[in-house]
Predicted model as a PDB file, atoms N, CA, C, CB and O in Angstrom, pLDDT in the B-factor column:
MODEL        1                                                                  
ATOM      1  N   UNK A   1      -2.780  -1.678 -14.648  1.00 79.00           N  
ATOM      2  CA  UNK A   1      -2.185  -2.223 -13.458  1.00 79.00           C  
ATOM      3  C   UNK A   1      -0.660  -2.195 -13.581  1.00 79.00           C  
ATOM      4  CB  UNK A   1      -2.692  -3.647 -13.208  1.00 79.00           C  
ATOM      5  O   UNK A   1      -0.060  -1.853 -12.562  1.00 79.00           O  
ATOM      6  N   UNK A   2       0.109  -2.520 -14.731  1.00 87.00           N  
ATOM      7  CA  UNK A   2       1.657  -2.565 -14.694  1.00 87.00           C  
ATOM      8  C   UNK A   2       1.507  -1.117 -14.834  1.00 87.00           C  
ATOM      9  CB  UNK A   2       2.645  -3.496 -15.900  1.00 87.00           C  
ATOM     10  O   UNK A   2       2.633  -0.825 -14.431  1.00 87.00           O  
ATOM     11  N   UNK A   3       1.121  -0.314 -15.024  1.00 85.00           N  
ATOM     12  CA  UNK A   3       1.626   1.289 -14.991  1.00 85.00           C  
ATOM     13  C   UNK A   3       1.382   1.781 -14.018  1.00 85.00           C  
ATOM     14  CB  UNK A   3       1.145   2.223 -15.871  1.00 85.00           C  
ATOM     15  O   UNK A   3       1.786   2.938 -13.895  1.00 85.00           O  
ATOM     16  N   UNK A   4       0.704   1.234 -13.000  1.00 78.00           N  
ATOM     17  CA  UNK A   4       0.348   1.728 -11.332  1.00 78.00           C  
ATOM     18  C   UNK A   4       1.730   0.800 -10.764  1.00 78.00           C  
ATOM     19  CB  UNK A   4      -1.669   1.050 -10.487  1.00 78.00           C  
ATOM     20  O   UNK A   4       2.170   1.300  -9.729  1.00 78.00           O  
ATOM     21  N   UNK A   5       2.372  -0.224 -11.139  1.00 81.00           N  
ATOM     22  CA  UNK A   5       3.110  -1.197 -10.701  1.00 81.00           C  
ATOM     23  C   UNK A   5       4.566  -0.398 -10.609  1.00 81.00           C  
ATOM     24  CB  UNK A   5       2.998  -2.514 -11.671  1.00 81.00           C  
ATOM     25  O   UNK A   5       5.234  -0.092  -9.621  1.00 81.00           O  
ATOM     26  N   UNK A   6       4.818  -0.158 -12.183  1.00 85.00           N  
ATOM     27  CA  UNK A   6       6.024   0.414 -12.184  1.00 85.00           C  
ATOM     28  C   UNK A   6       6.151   2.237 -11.887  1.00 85.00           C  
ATOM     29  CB  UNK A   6       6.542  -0.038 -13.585  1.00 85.00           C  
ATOM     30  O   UNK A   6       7.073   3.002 -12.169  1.00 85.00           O  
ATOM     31  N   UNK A   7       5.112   2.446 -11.360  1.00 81.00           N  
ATOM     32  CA  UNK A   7       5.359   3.932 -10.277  1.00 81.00           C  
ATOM     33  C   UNK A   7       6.249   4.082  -9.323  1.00 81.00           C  
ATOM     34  CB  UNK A   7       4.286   4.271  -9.429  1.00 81.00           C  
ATOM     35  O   UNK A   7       7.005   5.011  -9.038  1.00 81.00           O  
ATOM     36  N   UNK A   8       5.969   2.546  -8.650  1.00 79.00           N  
ATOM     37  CA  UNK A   8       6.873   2.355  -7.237  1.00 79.00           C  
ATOM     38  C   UNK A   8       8.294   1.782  -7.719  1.00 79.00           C  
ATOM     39  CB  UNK A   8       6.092   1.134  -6.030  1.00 79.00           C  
ATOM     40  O   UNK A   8       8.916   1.154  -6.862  1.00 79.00           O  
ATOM     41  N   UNK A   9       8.941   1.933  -9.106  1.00 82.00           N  
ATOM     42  CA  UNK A   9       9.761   2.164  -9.668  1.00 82.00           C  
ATOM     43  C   UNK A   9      10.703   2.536 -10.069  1.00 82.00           C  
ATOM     44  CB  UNK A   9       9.649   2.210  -9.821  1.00 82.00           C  
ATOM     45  O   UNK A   9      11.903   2.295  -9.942  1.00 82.00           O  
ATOM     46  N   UNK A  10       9.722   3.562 -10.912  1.00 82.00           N  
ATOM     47  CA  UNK A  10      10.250   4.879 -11.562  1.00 82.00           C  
ATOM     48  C   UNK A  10       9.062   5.881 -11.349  1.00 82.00           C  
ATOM     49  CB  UNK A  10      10.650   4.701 -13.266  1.00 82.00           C  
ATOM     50  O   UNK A  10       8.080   5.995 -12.083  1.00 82.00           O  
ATOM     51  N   UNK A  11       9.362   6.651 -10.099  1.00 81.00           N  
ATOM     52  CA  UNK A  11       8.095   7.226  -9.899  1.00 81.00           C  
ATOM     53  C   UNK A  11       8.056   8.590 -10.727  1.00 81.00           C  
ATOM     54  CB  UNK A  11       7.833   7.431  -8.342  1.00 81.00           C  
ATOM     55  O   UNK A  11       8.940   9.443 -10.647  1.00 81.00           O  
ATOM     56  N   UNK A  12       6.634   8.715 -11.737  1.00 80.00           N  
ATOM     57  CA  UNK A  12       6.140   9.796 -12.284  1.00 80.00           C  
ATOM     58  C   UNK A  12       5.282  10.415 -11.301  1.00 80.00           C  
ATOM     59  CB  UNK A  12       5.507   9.518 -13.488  1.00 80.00           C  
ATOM     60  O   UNK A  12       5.635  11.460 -10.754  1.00 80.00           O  
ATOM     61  N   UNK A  13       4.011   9.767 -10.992  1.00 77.00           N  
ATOM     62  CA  UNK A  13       3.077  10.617  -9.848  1.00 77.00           C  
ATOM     63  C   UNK A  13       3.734  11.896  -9.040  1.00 77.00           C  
ATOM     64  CB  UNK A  13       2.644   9.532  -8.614  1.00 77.00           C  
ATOM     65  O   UNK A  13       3.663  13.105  -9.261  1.00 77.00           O  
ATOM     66  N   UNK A  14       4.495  11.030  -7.871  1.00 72.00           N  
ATOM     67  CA  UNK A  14       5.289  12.078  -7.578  1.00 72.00           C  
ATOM     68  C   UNK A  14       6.416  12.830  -7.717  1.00 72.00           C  
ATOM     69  CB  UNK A  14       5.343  12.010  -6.996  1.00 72.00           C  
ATOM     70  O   UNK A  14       7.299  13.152  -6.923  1.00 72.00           O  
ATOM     71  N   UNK A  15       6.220  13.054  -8.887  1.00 77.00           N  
ATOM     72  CA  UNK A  15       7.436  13.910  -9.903  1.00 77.00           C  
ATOM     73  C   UNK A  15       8.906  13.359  -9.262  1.00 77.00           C  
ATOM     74  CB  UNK A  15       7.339  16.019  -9.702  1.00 77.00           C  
ATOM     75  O   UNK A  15       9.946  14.015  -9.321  1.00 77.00           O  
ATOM     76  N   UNK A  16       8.835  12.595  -8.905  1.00 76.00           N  
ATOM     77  CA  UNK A  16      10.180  11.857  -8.919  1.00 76.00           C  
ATOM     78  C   UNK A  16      10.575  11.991  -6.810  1.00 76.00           C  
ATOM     79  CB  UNK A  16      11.637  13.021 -10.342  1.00 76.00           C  
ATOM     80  O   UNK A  16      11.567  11.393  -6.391  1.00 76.00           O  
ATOM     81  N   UNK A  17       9.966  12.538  -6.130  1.00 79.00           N  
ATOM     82  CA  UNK A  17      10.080  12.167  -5.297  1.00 79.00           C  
ATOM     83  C   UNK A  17       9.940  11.305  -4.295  1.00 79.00           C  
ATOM     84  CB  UNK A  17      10.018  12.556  -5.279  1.00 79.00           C  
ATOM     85  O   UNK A  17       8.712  11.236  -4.342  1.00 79.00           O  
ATOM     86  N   UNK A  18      10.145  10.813  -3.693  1.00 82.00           N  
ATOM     87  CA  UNK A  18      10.130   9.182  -2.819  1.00 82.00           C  
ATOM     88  C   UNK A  18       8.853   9.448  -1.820  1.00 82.00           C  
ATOM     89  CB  UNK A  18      11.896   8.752  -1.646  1.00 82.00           C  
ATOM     90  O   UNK A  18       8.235   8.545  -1.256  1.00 82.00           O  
ATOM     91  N   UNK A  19       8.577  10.813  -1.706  1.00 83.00           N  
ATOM     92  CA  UNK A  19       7.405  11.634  -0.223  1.00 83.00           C  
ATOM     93  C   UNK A  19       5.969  10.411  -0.303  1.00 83.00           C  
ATOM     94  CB  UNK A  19       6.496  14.057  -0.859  1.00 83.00           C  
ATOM     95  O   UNK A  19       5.312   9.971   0.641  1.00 83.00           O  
ATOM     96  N   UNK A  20       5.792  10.030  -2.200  1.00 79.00           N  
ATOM     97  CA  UNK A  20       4.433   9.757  -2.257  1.00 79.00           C  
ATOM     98  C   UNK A  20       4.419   7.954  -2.283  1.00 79.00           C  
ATOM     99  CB  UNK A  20       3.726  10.597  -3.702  1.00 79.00           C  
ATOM    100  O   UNK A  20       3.353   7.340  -2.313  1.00 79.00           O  
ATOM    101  N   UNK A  21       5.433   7.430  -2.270  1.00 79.00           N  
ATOM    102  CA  UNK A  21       5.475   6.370  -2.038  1.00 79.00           C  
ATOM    103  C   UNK A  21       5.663   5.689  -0.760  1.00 79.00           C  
ATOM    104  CB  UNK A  21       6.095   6.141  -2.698  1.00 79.00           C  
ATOM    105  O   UNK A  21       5.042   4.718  -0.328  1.00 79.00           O  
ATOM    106  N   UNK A  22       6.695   6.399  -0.175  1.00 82.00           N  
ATOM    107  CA  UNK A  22       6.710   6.581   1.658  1.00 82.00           C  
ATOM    108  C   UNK A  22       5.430   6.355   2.101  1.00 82.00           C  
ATOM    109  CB  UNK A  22       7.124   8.178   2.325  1.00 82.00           C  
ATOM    110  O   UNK A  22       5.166   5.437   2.877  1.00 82.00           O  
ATOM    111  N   UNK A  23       4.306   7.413   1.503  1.00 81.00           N  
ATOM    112  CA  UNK A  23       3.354   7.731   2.229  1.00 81.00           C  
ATOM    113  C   UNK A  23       2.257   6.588   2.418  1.00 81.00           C  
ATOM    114  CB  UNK A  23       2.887   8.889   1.701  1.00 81.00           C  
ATOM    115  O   UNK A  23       1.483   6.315   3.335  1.00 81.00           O  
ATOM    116  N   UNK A  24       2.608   5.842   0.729  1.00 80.00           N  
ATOM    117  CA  UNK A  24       1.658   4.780   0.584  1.00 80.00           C  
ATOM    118  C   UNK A  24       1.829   3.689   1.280  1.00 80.00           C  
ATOM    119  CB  UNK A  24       1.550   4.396  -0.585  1.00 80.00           C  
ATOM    120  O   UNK A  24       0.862   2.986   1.569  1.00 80.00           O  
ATOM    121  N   UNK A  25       2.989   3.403   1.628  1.00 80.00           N  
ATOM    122  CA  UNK A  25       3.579   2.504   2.475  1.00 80.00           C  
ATOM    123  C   UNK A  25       3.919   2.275   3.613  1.00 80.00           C  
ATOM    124  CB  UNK A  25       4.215   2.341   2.242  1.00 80.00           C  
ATOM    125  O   UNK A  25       4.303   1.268   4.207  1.00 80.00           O  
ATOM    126  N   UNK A  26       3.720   3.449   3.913  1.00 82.00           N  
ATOM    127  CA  UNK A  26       3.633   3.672   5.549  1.00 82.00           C  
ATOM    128  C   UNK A  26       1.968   3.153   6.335  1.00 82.00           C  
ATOM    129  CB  UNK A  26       3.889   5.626   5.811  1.00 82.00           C  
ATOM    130  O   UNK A  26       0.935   3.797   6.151  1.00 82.00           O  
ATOM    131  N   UNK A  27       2.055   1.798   7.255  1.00 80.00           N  
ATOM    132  CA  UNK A  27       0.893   2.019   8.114  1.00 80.00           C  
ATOM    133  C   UNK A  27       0.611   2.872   9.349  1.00 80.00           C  
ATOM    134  CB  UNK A  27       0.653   0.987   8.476  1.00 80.00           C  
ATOM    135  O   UNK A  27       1.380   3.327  10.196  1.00 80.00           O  
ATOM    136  N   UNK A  28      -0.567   2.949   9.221  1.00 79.00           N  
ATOM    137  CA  UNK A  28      -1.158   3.894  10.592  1.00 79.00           C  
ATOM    138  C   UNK A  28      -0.904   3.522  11.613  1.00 79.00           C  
ATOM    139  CB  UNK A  28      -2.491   4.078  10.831  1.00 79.00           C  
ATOM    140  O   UNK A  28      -0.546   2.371  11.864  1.00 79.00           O  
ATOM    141  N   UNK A  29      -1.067   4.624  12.585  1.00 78.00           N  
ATOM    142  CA  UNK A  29      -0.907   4.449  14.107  1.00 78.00           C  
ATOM    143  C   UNK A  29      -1.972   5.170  14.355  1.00 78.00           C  
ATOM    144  CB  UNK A  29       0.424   4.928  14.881  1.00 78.00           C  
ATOM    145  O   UNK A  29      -2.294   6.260  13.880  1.00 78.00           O  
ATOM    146  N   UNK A  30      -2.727   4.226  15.446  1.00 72.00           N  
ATOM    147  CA  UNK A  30      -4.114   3.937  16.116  1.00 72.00           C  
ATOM    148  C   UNK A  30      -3.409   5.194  17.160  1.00 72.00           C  
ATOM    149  CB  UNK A  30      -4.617   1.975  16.830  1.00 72.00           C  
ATOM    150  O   UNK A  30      -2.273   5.617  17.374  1.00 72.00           O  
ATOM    151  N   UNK A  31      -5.134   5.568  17.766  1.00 77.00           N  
ATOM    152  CA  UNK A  31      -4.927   6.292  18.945  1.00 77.00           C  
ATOM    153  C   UNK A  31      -4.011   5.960  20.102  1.00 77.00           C  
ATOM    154  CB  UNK A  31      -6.022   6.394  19.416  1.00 77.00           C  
ATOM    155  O   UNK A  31      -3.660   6.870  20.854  1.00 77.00           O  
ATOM    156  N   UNK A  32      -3.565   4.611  20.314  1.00 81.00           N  
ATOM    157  CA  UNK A  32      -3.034   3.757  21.451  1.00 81.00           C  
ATOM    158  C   UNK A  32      -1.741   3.621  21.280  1.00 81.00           C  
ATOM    159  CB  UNK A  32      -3.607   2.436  21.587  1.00 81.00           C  
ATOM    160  O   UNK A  32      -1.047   3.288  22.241  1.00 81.00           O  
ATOM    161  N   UNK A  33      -1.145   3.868  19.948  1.00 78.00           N  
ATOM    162  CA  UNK A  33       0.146   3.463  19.419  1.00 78.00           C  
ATOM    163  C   UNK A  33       0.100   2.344  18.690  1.00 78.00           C  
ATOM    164  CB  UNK A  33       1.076   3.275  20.365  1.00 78.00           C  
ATOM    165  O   UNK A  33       1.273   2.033  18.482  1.00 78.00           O  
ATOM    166  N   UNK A  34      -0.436   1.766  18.315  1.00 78.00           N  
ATOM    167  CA  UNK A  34      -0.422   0.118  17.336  1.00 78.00           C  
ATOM    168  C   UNK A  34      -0.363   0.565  16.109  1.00 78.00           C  
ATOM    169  CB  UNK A  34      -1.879  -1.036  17.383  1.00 78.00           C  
ATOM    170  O   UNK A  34      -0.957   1.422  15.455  1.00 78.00           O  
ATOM    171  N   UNK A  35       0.361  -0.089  15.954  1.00 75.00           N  
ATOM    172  CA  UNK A  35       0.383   0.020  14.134  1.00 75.00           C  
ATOM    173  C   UNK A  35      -0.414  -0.656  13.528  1.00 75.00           C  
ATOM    174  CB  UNK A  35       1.582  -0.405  13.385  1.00 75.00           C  
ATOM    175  O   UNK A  35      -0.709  -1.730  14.051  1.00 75.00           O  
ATOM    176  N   UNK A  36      -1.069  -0.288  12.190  1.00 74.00           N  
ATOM    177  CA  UNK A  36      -2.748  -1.093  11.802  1.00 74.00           C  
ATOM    178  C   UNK A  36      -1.831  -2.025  10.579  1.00 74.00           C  
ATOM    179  CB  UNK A  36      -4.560   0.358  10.901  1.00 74.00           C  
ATOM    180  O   UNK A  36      -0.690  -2.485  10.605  1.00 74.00           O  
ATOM    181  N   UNK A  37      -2.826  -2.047   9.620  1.00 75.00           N  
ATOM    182  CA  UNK A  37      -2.618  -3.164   8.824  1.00 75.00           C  
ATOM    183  C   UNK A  37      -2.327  -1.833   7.751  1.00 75.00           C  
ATOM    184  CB  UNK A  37      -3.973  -4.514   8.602  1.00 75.00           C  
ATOM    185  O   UNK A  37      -1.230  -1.749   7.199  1.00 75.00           O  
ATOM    186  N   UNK A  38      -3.346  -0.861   7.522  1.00 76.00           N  
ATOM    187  CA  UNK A  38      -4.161  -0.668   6.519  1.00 76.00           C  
ATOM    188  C   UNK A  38      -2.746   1.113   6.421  1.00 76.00           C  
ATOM    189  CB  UNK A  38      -6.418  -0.647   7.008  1.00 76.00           C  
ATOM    190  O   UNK A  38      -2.344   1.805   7.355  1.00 76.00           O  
ATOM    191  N   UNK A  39      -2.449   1.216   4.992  1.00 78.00           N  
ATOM    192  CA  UNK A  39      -1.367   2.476   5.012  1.00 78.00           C  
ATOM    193  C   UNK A  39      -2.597   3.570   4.058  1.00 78.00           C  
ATOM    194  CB  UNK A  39       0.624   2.014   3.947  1.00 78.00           C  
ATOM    195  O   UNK A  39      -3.814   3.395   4.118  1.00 78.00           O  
ATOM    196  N   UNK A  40      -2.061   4.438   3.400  1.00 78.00           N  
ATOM    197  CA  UNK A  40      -2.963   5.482   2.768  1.00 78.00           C  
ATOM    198  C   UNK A  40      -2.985   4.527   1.393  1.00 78.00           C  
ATOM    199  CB  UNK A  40      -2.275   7.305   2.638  1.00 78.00           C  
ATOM    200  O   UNK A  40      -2.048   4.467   0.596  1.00 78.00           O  
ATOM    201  N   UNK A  41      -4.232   3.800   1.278  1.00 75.00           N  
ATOM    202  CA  UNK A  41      -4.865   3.649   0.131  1.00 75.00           C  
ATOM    203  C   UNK A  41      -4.197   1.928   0.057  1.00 75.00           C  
ATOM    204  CB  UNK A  41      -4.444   4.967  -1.174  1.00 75.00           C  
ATOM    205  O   UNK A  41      -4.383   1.353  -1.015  1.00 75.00           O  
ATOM    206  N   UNK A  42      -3.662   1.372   0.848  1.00 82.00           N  
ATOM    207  CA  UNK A  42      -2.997  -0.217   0.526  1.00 82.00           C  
ATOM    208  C   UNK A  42      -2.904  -0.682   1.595  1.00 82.00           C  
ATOM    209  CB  UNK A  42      -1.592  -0.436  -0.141  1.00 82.00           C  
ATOM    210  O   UNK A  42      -2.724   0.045   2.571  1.00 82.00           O  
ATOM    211  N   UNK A  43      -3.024  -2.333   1.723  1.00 84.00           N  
ATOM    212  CA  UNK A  43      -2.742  -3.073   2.975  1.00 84.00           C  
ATOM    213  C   UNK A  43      -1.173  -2.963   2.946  1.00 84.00           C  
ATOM    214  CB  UNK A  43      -3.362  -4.702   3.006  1.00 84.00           C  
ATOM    215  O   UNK A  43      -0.443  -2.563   2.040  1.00 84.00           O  
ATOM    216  N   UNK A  44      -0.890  -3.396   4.101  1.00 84.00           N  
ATOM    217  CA  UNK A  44       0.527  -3.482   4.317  1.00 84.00           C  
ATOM    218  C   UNK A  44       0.730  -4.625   5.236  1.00 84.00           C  
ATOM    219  CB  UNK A  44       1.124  -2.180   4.877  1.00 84.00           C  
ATOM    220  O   UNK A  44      -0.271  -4.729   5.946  1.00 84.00           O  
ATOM    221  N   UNK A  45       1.646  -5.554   5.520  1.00 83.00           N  
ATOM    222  CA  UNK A  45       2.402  -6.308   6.286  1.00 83.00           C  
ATOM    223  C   UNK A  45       3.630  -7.536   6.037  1.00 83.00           C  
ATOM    224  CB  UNK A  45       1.510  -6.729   6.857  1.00 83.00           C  
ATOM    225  O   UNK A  45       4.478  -7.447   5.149  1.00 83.00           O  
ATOM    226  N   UNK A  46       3.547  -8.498   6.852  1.00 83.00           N  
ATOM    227  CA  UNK A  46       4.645  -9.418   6.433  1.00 83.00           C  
ATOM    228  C   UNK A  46       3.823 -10.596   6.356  1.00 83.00           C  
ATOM    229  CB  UNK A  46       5.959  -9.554   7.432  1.00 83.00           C  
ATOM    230  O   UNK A  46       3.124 -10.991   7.289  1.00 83.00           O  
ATOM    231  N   UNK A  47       3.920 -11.188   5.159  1.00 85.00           N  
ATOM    232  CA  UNK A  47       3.609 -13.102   5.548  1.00 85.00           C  
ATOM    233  C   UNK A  47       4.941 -13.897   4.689  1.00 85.00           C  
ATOM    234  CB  UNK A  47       1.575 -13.906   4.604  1.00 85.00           C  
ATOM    235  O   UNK A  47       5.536 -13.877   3.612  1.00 85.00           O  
ATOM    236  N   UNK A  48       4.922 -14.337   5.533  1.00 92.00           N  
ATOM    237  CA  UNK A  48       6.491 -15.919   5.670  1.00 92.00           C  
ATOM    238  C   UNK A  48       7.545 -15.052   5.907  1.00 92.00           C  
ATOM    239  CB  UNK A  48       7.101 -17.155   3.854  1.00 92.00           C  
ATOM    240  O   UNK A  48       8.589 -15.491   5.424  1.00 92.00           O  
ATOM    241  N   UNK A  49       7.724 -13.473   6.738  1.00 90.00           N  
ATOM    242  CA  UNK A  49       8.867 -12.922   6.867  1.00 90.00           C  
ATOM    243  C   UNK A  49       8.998 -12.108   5.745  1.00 90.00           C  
ATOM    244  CB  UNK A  49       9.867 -13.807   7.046  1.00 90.00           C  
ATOM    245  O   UNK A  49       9.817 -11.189   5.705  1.00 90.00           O  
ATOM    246  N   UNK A  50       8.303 -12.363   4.904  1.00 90.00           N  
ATOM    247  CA  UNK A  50       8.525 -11.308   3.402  1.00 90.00           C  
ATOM    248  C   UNK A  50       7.431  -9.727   3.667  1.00 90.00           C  
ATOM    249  CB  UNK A  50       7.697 -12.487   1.528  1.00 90.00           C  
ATOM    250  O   UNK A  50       6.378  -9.647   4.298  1.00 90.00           O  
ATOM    251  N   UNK A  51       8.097  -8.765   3.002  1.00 84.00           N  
ATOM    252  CA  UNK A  51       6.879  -7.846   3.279  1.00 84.00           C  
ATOM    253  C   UNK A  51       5.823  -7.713   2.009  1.00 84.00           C  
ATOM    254  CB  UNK A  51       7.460  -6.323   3.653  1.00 84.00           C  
ATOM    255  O   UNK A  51       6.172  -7.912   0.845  1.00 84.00           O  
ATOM    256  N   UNK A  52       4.324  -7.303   2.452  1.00 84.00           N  
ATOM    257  CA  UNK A  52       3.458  -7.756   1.617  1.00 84.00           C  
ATOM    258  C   UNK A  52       2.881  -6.052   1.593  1.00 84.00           C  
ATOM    259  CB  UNK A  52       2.444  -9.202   2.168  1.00 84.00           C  
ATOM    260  O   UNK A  52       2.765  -5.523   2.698  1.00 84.00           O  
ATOM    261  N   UNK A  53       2.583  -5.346   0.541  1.00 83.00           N  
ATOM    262  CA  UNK A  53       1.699  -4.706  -0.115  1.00 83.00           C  
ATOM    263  C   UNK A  53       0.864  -4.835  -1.197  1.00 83.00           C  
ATOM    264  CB  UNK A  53       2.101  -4.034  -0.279  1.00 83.00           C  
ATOM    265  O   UNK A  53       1.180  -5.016  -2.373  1.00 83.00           O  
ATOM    266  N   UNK A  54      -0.405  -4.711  -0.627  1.00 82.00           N  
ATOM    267  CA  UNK A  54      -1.368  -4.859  -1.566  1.00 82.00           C  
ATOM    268  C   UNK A  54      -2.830  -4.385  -1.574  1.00 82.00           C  
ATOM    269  CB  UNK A  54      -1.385  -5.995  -1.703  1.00 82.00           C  
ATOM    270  O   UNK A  54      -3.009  -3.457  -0.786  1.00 82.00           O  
ATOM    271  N   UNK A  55      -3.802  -4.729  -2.177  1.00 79.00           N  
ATOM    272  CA  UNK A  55      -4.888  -4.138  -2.100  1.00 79.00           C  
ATOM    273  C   UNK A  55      -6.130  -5.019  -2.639  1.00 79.00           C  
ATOM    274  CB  UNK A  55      -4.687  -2.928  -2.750  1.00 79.00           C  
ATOM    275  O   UNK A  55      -6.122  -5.724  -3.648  1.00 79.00           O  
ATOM    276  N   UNK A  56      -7.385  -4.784  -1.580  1.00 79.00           N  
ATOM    277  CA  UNK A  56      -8.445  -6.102  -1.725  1.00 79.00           C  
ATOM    278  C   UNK A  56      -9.219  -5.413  -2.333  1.00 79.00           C  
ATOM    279  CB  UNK A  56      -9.154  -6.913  -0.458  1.00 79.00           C  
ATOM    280  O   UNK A  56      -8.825  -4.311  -2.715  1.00 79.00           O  
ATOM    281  N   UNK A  57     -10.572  -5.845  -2.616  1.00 81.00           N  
ATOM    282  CA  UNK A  57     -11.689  -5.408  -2.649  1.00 81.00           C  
ATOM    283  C   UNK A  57     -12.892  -6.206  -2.828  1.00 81.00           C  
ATOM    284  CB  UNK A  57     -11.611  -4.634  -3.397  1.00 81.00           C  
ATOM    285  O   UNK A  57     -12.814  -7.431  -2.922  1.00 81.00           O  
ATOM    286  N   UNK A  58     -13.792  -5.702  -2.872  1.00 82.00           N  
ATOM    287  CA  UNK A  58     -15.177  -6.641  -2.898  1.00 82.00           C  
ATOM    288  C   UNK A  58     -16.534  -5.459  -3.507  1.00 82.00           C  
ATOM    289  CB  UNK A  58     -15.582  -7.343  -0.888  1.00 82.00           C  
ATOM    290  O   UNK A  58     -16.860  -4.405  -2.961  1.00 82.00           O  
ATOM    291  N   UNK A  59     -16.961  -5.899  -4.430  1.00 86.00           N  
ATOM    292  CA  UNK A  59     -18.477  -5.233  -5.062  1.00 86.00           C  
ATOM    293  C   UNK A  59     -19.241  -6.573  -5.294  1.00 86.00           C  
ATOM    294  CB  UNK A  59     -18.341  -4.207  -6.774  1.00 86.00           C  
ATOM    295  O   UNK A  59     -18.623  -7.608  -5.542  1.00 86.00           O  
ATOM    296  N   UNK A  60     -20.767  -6.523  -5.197  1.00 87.00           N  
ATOM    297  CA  UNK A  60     -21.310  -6.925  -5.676  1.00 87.00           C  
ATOM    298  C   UNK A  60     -21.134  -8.448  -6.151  1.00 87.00           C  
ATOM    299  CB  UNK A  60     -21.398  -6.131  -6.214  1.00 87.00           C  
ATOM    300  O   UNK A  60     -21.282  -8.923  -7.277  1.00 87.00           O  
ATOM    301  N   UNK A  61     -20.696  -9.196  -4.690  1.00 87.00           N  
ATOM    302  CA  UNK A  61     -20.278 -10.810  -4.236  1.00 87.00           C  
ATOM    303  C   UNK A  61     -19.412 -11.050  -5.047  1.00 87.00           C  
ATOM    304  CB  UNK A  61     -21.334 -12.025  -4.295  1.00 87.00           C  
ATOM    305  O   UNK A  61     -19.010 -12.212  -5.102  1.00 87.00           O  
ATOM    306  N   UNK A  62     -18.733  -9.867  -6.101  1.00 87.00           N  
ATOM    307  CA  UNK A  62     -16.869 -10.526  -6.669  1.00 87.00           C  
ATOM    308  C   UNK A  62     -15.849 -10.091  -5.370  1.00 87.00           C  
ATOM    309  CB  UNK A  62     -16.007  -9.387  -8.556  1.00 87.00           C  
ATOM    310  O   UNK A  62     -16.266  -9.196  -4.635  1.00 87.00           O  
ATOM    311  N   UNK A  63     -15.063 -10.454  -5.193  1.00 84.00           N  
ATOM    312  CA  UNK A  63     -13.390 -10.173  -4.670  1.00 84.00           C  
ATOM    313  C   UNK A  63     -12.594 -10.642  -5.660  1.00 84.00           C  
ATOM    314  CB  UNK A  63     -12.852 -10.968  -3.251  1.00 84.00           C  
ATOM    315  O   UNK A  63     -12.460 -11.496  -6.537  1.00 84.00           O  
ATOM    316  N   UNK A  64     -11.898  -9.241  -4.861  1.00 81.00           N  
ATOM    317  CA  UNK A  64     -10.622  -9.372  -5.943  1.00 81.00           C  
ATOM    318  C   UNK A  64      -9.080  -8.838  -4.798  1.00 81.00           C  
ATOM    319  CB  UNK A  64     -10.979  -7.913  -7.692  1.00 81.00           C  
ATOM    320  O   UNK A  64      -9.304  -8.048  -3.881  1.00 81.00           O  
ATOM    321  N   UNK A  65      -7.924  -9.272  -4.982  1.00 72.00           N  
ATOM    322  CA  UNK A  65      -6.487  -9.027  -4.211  1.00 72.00           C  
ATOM    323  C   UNK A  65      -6.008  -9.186  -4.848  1.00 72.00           C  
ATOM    324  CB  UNK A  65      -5.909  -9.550  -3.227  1.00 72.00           C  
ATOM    325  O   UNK A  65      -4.784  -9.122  -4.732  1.00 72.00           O  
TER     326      UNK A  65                                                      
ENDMDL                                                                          
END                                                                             
C-alpha cells in the first residue's frame, strides 16, 4: 500500500509522466454531462471542502476504504 501511495509522488508506473495519474483522478462524465463520483479505478470527491481519493471494497461481508 505505501508503494501504490508514493506513485502519486514520485511516479514510476508511468515512467515519470503525470498522463497516468491525471487519468486516475479524473471523474467521469455520464451521458448527460454530470460528473460521477467514480474516476478510472478510484472514488473521487470533496468532504469538509477537502478533496478525497480513495477506494472501497467489499468480499465476502468484510469492507474495507
Amino acid at each position: 500500500m505505501y508503494l501504490w501511495d508514493q506513485n502519486f509522488y514520485h511516479n514510476i508506473l508511468g515512467k515519470g509522466s503525470q498522463t497516468l495519474i491525471d487519468k486516475m483522478i479524473s471523474p467521469n462524465i455520464n451521458d448527460v454531462g454530470k460528473t460521477g463520483y467514480y474516476a478510472f479505478g478510484l472514488g473521487v470527491g470533496k468532504h469538509r471542502g477537502e478533496d478525497w481519493i480513495g477506494h472501497e471494497g467489499a468480499w465476502l461481508g468484510f469492507r474495507a476504504a
